[in-house]
Jmol script that loads the backbone (N, CA, C; Angstrom):
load data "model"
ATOM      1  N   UNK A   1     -21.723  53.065-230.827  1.00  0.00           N
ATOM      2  CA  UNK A   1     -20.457  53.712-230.698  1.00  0.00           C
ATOM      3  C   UNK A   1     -19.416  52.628-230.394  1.00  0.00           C
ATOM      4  N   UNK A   2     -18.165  52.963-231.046  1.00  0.00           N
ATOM      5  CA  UNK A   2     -17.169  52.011-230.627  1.00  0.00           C
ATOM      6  C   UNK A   2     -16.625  51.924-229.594  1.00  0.00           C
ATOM      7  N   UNK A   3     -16.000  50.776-229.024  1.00  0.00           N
ATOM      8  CA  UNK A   3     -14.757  50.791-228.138  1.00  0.00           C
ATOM      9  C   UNK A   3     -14.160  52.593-228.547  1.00  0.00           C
ATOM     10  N   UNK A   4     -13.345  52.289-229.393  1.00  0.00           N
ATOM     11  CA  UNK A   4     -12.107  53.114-229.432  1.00  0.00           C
ATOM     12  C   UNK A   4     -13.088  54.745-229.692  1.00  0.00           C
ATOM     13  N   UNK A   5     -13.786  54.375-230.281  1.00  0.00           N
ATOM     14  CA  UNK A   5     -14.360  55.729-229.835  1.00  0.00           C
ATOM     15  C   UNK A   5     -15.030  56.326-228.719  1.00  0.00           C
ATOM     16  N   UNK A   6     -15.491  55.246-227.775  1.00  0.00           N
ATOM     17  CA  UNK A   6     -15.247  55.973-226.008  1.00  0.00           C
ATOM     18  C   UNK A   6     -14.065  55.891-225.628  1.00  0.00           C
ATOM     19  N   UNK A   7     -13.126  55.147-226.176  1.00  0.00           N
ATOM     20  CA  UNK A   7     -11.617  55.399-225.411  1.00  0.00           C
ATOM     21  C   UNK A   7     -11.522  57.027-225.824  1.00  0.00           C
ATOM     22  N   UNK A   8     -11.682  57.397-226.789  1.00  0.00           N
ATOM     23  CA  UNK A   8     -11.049  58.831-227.317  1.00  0.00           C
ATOM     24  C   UNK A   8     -12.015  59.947-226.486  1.00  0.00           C
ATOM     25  N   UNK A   9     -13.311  59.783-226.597  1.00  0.00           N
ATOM     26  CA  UNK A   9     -14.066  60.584-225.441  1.00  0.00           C
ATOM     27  C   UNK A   9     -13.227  60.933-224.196  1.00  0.00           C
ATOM     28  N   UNK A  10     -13.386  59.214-223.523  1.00  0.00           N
ATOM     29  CA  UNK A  10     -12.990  59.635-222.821  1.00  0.00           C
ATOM     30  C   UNK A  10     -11.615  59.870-222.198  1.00  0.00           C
ATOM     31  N   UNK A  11     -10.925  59.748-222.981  1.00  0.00           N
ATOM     32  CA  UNK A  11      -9.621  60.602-222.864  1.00  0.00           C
ATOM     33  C   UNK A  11      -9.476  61.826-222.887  1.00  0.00           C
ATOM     34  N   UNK A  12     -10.429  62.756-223.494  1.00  0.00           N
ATOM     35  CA  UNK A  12     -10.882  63.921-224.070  1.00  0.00           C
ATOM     36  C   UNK A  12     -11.599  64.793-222.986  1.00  0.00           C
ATOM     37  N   UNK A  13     -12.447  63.700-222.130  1.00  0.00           N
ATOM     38  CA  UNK A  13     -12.529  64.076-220.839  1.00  0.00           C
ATOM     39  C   UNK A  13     -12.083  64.607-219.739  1.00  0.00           C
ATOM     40  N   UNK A  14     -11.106  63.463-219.760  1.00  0.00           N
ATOM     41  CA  UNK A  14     -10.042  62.904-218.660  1.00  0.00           C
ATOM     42  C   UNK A  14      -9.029  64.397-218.836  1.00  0.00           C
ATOM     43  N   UNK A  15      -8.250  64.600-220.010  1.00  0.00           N
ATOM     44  CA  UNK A  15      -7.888  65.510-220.283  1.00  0.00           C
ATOM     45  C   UNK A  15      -7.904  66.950-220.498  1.00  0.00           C
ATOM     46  N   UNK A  16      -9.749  66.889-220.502  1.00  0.00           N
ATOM     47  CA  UNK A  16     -10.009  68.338-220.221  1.00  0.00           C
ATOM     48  C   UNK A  16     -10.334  68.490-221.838  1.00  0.00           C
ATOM     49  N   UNK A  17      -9.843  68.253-222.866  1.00  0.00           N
ATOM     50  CA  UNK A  17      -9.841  68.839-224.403  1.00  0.00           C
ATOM     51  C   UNK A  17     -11.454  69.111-224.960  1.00  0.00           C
ATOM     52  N   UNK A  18     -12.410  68.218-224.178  1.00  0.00           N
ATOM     53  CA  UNK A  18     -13.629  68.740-224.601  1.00  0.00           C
ATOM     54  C   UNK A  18     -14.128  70.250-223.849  1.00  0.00           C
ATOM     55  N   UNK A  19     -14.250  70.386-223.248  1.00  0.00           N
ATOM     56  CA  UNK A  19     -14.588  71.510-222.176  1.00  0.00           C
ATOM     57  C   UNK A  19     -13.175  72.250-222.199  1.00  0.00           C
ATOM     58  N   UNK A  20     -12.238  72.424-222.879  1.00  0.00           N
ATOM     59  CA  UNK A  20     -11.538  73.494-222.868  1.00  0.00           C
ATOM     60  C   UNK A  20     -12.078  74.579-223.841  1.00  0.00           C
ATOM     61  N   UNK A  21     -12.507  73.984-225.080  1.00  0.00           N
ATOM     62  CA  UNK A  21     -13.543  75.304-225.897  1.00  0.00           C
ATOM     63  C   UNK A  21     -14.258  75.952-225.619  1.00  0.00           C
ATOM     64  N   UNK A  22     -15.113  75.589-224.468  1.00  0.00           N
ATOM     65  CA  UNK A  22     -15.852  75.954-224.117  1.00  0.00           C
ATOM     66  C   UNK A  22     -15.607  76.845-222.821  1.00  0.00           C
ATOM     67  N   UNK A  23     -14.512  76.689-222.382  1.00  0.00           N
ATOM     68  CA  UNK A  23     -13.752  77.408-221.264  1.00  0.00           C
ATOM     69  C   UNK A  23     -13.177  78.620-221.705  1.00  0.00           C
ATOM     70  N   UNK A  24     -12.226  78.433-223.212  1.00  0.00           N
ATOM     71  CA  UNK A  24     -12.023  79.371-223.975  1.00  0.00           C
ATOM     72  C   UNK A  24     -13.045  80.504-224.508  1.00  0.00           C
ATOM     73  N   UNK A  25     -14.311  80.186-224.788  1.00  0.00           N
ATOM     74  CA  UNK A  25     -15.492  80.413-224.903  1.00  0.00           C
ATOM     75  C   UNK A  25     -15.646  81.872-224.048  1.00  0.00           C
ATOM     76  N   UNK A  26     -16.048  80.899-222.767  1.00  0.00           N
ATOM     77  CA  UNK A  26     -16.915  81.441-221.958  1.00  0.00           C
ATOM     78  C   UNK A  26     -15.488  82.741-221.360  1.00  0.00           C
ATOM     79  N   UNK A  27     -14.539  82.374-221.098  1.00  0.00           N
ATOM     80  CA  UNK A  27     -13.480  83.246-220.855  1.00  0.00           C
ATOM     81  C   UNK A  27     -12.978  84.591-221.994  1.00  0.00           C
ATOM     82  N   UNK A  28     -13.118  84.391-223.049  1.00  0.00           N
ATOM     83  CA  UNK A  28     -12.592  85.353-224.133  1.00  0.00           C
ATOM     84  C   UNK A  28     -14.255  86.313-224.243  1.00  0.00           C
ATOM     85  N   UNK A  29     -15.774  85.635-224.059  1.00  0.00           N
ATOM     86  CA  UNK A  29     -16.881  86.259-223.824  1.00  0.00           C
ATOM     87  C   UNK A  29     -16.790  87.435-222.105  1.00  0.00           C
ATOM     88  N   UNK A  30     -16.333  86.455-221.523  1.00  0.00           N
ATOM     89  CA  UNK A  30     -16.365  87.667-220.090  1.00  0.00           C
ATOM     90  C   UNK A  30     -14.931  88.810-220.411  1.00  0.00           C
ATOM     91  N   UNK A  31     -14.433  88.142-220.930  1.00  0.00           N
ATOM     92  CA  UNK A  31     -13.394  89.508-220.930  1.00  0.00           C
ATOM     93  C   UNK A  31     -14.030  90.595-221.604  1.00  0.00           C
ATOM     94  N   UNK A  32     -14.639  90.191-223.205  1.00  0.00           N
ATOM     95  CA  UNK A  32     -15.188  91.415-223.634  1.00  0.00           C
ATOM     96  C   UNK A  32     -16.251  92.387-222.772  1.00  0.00           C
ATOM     97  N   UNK A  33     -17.032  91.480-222.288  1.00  0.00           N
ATOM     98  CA  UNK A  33     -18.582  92.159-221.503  1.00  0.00           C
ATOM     99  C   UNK A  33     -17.531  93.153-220.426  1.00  0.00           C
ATOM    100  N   UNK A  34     -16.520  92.173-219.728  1.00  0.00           N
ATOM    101  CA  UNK A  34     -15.513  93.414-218.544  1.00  0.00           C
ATOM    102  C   UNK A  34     -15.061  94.349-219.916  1.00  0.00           C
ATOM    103  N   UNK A  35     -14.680  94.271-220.455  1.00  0.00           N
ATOM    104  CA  UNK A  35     -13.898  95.572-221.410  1.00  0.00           C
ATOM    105  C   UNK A  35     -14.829  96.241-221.678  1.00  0.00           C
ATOM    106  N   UNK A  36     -16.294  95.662-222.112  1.00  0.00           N
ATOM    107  CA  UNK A  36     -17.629  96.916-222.683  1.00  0.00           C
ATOM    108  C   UNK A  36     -18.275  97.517-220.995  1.00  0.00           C
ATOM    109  N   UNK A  37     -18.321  96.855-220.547  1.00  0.00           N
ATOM    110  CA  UNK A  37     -18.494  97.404-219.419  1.00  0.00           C
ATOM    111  C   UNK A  37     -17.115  98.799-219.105  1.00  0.00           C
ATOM    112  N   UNK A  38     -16.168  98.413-218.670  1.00  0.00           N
ATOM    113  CA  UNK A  38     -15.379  99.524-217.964  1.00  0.00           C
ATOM    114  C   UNK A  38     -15.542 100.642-219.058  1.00  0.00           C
ATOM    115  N   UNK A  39     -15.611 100.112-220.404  1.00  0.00           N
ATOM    116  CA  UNK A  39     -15.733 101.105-220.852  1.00  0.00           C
ATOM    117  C   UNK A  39     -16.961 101.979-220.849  1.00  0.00           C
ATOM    118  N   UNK A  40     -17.825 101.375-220.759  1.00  0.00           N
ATOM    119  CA  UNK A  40     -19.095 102.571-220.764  1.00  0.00           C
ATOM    120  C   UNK A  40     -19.122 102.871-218.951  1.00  0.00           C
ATOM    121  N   UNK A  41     -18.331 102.639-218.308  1.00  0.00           N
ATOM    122  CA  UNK A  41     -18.311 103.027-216.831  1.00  0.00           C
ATOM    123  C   UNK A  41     -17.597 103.860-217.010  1.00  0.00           C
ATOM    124  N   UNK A  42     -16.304 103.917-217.885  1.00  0.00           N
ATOM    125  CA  UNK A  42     -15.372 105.272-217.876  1.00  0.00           C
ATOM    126  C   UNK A  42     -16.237 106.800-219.126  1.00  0.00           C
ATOM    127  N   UNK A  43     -16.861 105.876-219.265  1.00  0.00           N
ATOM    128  CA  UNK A  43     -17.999 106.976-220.342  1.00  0.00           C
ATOM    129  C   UNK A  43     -18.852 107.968-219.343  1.00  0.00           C
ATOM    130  N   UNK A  44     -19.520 107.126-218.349  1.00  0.00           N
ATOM    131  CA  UNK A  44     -20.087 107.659-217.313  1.00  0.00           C
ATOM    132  C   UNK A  44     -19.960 108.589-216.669  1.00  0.00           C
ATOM    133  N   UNK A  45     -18.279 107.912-215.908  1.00  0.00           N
ATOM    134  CA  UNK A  45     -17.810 108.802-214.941  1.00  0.00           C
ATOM    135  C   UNK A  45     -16.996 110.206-215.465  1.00  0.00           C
ATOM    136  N   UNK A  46     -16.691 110.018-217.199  1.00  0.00           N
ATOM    137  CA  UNK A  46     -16.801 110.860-217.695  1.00  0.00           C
ATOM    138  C   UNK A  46     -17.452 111.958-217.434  1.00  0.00           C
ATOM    139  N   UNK A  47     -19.024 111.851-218.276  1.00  0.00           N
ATOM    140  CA  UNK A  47     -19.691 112.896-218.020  1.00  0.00           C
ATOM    141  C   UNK A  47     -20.115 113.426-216.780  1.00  0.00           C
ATOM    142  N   UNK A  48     -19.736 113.034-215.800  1.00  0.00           N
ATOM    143  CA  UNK A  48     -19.974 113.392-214.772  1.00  0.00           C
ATOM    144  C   UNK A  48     -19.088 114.124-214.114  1.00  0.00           C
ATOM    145  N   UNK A  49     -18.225 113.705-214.291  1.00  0.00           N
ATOM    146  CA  UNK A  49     -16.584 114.296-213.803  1.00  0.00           C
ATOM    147  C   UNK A  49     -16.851 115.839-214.675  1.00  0.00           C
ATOM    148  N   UNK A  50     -17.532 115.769-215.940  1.00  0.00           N
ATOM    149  CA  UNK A  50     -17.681 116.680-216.890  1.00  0.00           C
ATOM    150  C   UNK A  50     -18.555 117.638-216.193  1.00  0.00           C
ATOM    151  N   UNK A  51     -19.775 117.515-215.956  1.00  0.00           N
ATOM    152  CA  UNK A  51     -21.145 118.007-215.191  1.00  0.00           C
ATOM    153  C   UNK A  51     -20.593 118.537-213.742  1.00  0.00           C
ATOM    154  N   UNK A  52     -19.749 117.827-213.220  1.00  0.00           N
ATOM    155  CA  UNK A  52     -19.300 118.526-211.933  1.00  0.00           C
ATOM    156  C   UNK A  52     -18.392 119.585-212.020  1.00  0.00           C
ATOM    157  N   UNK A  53     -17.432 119.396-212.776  1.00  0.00           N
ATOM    158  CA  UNK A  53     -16.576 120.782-213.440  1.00  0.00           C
ATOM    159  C   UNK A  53     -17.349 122.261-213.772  1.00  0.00           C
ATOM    160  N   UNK A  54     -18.499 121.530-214.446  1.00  0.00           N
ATOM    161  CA  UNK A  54     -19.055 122.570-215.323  1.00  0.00           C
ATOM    162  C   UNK A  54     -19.645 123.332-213.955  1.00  0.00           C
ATOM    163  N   UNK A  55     -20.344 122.445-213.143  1.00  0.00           N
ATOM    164  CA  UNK A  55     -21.285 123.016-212.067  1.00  0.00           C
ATOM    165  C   UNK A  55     -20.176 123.768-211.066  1.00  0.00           C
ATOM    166  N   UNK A  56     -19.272 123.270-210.747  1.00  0.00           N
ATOM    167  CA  UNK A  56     -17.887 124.336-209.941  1.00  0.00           C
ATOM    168  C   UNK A  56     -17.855 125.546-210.824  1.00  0.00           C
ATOM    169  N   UNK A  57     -17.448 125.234-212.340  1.00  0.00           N
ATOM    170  CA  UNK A  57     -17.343 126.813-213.017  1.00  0.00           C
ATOM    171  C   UNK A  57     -18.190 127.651-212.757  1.00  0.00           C
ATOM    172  N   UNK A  58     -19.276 127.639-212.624  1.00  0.00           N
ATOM    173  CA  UNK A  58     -20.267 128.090-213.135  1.00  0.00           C
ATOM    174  C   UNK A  58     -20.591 129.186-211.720  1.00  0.00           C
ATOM    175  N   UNK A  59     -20.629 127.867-210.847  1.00  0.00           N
ATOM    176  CA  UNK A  59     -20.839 128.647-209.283  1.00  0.00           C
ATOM    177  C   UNK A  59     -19.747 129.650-209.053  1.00  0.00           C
ATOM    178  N   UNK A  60     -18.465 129.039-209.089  1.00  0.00           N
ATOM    179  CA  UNK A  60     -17.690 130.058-208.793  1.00  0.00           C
ATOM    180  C   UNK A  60     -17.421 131.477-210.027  1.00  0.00           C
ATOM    181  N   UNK A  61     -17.840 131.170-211.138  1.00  0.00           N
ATOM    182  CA  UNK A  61     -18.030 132.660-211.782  1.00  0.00           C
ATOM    183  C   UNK A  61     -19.261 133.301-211.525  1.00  0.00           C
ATOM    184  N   UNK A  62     -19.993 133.077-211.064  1.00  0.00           N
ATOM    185  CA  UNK A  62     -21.293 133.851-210.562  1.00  0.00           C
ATOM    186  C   UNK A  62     -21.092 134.374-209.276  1.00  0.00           C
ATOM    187  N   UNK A  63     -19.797 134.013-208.859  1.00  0.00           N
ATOM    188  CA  UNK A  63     -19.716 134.429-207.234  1.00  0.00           C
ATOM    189  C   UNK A  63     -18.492 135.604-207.152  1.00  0.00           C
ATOM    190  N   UNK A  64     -17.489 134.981-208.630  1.00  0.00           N
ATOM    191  CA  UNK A  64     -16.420 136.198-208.408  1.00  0.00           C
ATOM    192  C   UNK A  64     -17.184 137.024-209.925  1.00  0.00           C
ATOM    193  N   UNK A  65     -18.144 136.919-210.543  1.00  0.00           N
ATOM    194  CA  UNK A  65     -18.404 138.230-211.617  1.00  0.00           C
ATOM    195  C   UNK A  65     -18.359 139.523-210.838  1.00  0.00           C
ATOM    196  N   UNK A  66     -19.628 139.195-210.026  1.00  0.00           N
ATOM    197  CA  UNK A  66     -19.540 140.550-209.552  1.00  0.00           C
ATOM    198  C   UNK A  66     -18.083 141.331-209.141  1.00  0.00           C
ATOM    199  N   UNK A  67     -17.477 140.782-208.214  1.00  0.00           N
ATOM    200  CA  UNK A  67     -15.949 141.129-207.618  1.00  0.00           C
ATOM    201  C   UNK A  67     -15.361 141.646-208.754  1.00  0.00           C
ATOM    202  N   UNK A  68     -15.108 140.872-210.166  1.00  0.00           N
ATOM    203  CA  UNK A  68     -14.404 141.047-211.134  1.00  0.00           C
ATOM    204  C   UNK A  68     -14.991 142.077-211.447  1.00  0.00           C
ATOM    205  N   UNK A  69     -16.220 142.722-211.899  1.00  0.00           N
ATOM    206  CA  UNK A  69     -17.301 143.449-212.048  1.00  0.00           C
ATOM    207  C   UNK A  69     -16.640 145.078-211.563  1.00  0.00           C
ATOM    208  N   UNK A  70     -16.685 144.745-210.287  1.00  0.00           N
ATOM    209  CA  UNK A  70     -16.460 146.279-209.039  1.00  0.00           C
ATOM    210  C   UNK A  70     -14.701 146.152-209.718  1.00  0.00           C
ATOM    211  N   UNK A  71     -14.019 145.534-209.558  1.00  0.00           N
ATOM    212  CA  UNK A  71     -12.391 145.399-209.740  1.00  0.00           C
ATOM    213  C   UNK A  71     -12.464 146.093-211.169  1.00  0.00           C
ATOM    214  N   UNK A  72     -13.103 145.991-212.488  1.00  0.00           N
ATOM    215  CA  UNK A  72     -12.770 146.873-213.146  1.00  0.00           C
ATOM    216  C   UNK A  72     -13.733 147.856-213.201  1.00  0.00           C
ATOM    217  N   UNK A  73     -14.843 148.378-212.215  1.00  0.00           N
ATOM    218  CA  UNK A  73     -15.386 149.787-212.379  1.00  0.00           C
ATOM    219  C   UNK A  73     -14.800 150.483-211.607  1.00  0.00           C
ATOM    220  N   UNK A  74     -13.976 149.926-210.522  1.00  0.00           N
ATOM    221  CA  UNK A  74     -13.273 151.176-209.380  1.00  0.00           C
ATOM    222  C   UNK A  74     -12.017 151.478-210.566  1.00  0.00           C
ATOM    223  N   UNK A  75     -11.296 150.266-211.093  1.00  0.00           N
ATOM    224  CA  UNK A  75      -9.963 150.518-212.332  1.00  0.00           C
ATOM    225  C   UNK A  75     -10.234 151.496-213.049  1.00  0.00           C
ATOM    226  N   UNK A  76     -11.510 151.002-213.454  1.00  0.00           N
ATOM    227  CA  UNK A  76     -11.950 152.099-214.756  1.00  0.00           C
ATOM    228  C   UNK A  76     -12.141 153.789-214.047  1.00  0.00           C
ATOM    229  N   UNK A  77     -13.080 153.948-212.785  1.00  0.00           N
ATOM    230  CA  UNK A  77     -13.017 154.539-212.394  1.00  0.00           C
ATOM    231  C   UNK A  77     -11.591 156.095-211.661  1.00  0.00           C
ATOM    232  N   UNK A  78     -10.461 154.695-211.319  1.00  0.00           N
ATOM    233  CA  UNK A  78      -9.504 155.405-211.167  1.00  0.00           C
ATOM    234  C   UNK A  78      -8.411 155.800-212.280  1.00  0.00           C
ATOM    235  N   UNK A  79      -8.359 155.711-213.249  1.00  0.00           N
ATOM    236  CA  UNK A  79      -8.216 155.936-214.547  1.00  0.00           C
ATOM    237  C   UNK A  79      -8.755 157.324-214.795  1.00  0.00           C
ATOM    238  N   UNK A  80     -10.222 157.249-214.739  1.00  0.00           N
ATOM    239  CA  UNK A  80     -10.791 158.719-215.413  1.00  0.00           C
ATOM    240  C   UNK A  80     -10.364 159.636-214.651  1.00  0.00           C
ATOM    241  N   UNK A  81     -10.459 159.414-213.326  1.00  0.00           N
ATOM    242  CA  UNK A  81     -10.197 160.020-212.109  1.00  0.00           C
ATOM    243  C   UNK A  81      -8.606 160.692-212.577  1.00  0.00           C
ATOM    244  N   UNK A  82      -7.750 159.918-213.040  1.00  0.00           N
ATOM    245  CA  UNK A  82      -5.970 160.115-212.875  1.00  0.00           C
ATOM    246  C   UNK A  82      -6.476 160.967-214.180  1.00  0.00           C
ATOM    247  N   UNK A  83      -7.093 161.340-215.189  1.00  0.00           N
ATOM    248  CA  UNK A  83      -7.229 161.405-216.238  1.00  0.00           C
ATOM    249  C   UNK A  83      -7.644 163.187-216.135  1.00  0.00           C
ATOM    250  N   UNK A  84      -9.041 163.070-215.171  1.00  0.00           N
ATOM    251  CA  UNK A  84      -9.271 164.757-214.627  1.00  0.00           C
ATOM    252  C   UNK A  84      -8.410 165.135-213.808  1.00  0.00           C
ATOM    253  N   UNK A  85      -7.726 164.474-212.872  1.00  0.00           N
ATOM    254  CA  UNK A  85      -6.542 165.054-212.068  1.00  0.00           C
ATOM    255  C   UNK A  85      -5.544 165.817-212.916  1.00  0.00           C
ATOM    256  N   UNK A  86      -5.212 165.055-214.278  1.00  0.00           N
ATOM    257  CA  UNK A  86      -3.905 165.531-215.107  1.00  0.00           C
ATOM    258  C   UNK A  86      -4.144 166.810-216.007  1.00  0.00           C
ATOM    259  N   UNK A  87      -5.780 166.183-216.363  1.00  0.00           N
ATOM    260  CA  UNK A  87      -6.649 168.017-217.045  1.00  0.00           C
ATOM    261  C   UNK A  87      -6.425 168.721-215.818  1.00  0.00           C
ATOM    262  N   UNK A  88      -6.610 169.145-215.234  1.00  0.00           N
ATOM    263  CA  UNK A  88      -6.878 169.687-213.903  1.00  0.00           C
ATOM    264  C   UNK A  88      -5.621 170.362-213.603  1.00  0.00           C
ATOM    265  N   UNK A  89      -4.557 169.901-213.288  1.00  0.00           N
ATOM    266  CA  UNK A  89      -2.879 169.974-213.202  1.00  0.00           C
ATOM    267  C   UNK A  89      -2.791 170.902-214.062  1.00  0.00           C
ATOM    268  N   UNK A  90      -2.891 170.269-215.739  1.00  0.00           N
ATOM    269  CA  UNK A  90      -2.611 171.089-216.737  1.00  0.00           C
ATOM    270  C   UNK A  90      -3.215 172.649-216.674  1.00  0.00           C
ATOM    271  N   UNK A  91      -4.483 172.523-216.020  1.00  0.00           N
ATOM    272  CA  UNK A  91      -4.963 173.972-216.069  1.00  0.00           C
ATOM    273  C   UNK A  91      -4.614 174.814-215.225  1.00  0.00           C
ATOM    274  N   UNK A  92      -3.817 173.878-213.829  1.00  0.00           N
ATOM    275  CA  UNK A  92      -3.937 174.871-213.290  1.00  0.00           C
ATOM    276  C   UNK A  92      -2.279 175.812-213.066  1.00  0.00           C
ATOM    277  N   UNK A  93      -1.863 175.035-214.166  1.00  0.00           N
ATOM    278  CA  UNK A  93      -0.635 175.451-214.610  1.00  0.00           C
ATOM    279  C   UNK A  93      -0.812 176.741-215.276  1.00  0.00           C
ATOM    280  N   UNK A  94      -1.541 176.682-216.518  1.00  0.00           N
ATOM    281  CA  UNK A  94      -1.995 177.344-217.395  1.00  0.00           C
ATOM    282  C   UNK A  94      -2.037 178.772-216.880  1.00  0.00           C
ATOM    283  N   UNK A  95      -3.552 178.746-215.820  1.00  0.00           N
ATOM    284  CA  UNK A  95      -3.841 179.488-214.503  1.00  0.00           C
ATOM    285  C   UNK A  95      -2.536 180.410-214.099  1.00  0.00           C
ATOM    286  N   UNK A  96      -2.027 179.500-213.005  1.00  0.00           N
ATOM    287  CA  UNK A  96      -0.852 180.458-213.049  1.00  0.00           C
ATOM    288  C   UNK A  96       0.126 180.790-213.453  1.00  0.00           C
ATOM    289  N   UNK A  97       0.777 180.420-214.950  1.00  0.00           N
ATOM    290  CA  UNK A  97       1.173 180.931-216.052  1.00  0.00           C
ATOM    291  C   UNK A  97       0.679 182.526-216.260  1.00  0.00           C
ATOM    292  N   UNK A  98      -0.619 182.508-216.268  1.00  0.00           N
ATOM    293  CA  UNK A  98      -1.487 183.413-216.911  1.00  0.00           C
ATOM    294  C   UNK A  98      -1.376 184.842-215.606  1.00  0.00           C
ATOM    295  N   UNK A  99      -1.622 183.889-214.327  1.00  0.00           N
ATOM    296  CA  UNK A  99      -1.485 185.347-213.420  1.00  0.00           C
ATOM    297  C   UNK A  99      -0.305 185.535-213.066  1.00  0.00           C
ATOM    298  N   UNK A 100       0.833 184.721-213.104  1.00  0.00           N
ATOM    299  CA  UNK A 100       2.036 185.165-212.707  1.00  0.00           C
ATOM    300  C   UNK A 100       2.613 186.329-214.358  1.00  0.00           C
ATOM    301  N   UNK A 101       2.200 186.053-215.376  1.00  0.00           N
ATOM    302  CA  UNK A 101       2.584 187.284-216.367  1.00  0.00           C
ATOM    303  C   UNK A 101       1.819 188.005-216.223  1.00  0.00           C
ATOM    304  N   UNK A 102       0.562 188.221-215.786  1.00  0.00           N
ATOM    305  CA  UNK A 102      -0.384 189.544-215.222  1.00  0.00           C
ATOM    306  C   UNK A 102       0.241 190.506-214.100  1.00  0.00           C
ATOM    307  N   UNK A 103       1.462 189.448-213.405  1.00  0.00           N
ATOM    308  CA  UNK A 103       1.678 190.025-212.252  1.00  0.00           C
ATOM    309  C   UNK A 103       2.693 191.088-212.920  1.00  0.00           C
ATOM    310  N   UNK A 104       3.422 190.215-213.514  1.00  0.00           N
ATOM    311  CA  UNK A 104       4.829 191.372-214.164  1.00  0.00           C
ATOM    312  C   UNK A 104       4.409 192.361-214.884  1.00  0.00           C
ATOM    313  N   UNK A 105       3.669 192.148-215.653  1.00  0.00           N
ATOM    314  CA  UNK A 105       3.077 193.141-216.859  1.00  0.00           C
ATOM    315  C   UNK A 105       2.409 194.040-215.681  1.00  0.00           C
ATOM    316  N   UNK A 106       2.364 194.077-214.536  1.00  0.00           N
ATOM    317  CA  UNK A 106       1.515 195.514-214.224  1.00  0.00           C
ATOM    318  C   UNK A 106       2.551 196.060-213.239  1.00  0.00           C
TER     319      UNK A 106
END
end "model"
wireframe off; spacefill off
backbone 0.3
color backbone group
């Protein structure tokens, strides 16, 4: 090897220009592995964030079905109920329609 070609080494040294590629390297490699990483960490916490939602839904509709359940059989219930009250009314209109002209007619 020459003179001038260890002068240029080691200037290259001295300067850092050999081991900067390799700095570049190793730096543009860890960024990706951090970027594939967070990303399959936000994949994760994804489904999980997902799985815990699901498991809240789930509990809490099994806890208010029933409630919801009784809330529309008493509804439904008071409905039919308002429903024979109004047959009921109607007849008993009818009723005394019927005996109050029995009354006159005799």
């Amino acid at each position: 090897m020459s003179a001038r070609q260890k002068d240029i080494i080691q200037d290259h040294l001295r300067d850092g220009v050999v081991f900067e590629n390799v700095a570049v390297t190793i730096n543009d490699e860890m960024e990706r592995l951090v970027a594939d990483y967070i990303r399959r960490l936000e994949g994760c916490s994804s489904m999980l964030l997902h799985a815990i939602k699901l498991n809240i839904h789930i509990a809490t509709s099994k806890e208010l079905a029933p409630a919801n359940q009784r809330s529309l059989k008493i509804a439904d219930s008071r409905d039919r109920v308002a429903k024979q009250v109004s047959a009921l009314k109607q007849k008993h209109a009818i009723v005394q329609q019927q005996v109050t002209q029995s009354h006159i007619q005799k």
